[in-house]
C-alpha positions in Angstrom: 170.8 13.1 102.2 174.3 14.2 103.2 174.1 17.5 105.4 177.4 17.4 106.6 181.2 15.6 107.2 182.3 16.3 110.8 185.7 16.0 111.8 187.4 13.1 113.0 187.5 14.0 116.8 183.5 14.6 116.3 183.9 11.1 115.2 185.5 9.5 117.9 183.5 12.0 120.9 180.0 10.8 119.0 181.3 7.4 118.4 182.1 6.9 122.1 179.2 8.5 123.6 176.9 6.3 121.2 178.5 3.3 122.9 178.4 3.7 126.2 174.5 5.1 125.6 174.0 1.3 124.1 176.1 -0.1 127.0 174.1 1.6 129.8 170.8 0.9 128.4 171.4 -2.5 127.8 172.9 -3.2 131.5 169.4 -1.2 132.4 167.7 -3.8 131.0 169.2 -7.1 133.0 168.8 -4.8 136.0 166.1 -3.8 137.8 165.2 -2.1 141.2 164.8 -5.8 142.7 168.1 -7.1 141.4 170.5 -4.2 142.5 168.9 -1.2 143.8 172.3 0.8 144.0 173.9 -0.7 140.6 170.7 0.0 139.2 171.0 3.6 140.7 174.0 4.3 139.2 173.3 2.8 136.0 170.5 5.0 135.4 172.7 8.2 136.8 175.7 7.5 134.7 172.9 7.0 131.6 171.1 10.6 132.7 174.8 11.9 132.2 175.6 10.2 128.6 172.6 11.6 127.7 173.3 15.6 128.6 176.5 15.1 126.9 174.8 13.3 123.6 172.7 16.3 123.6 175.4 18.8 124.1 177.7 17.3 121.3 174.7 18.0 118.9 174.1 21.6 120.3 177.8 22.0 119.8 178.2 20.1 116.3 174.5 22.3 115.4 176.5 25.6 115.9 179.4 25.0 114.5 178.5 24.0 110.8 175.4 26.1 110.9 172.8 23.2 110.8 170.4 25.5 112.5 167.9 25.2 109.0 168.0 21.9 109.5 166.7 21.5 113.6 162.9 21.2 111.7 164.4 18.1 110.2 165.2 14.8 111.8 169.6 14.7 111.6 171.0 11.3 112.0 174.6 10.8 112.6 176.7 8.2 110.7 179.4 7.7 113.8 181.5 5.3 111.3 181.9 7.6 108.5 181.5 10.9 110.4 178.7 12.5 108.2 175.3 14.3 109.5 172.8 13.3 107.1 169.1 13.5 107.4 
């Protein structure tokens, strides 16, 4: 069900944080502490961040379309189309 369309530069910040969240867990994956203790280090660092920010953008995008009836809800975000929908 359609909750919401966001705007484009919601898009693209969503879009890009979605990516590098993919990107960072899969590299976490072929690494491991054994492999590369420091790239593994900062993999899992740089993924910590992603993550604040991936949570911020939904704080932010929360706020500002007044989703906050919905937080009971599970909202899913359609990063191609730029629609919240749950």
């Amino acid at each position: 069900m359609l909750v919401q369309e966001i705007s484009i530069v919601e898009k693209n910040e969503i879009n890009e944080l979605i990516e590098k969240k993919n990107a960072l867990n899969n590299l976490a994956k072929v690494l491991n502490e054994s492999n590369d203790k420091e790239l593994y280090k900062r993999c899992k660092d740089e993924l910590a961040k992603i993550n604040k920010l991936y949570t911020e953008w939904w704080e932010k995008v929360i706020n500002e379309y007044q989703l906050e009836n919905n937080k009971n809800d599970e909202l899913y975000v359609d990063a191609i189309n730029g629609i919240i929908f749950k």
